[in-house]
C-alpha positions, 0 to 999 in steps of 0.5 A: 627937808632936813633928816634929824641926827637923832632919830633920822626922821626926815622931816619937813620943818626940820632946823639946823643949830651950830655949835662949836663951828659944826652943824647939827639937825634936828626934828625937835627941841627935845632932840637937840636937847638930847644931843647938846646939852651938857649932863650935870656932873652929879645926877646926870639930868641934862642942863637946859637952863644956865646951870652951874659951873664950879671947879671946871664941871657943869652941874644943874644947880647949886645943890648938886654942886654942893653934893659932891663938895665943889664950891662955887665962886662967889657973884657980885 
């Protein structure tokens, strides 16, 4: 049994991540995504997905880059 970092449900099916040399658990996806995901660093929704990297900030997409005026290198 595992004990989730989030909620502290003790839970039978529990899983453990490793990010960044430190162990985490968790009881569900929806808690790992709360505790790890990076927030776009315009509308703040967690980036699940690849997201977007400009100037240094992670944003959820293009669009919210674009919003407060970072620009995005270009890909081949």
């Amino acid at each position: 049994m595992g004990h989730c970092e989030v909620y502290g449900n003790d839970y039978d099916k529990a899983f453990h991540i490793v990010m960044g040399g430190k162990s985490h658990t968790f009881d569900s996806f929806e808690c790992a995504i709360q505790a790890l995901a990076p927030k776009c660093d315009h509308c703040g929704c967690r980036v699940i997905g690849h997201g977007v990297e400009a100037e240094g900030r992670m944003f959820c997409c293009s669009h919210c880059a674009a919003e407060v005026g970072a620009t995005m290198g270009s890909h081949a």
